[in-house]
N, C-alpha and C positions, 0 to 999 in steps of 0.2 A: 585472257582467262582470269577468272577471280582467283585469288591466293588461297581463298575459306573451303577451294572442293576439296574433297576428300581423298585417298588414295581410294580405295575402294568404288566412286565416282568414274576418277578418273579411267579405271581398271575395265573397269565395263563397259566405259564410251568407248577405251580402243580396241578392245574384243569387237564391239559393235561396228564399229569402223571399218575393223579387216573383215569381218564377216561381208559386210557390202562389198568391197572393194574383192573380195576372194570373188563374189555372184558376177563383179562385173570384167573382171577378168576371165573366168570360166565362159561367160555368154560372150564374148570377143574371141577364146580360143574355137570355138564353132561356128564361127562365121570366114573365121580365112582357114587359110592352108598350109603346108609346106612348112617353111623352118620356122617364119613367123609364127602360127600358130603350136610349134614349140617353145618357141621363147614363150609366150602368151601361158602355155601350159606350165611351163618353170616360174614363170612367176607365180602362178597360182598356188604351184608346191610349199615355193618360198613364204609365201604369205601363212598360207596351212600352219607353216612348221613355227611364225614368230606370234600367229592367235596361240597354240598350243603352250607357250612360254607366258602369254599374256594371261588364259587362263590359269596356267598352275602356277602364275606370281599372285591371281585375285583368289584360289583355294587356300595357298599359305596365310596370304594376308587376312583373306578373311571366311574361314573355313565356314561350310555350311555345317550347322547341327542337327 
């Protein structure tokens, strides 16, 4: 990774990130069953809840006007 990105960059590649990663989780927890596709579901929660910190670390940082 280059030194020069920005916070703000960086803030919204991993919003970006878990956003993927929440669709790819979510399309896995529908295709199995049973406890597995709970776990598959708590991860999905889990992820929810660290975009949600991600976004409101990139509104502090850098508030929309």
């Amino acid at each position: 990774m280059r030194g020069d990105v920005g916070t703000e960059t960086l803030l919204v590649n991993a919003s970006q990130d878990l956003a993927s990663i929440i669709d790819i989780a979510t399309h896995l927890a529908f295709e199995i069953d049973g406890a597995q596709r709970n776990v598959a579901l708590g991860i999905c929660r889990m992820l929810e809840g660290v975009q949600l910190l991600v976004d409101k670390a990139l509104d502090t940082a850098h508030p929309v006007v």
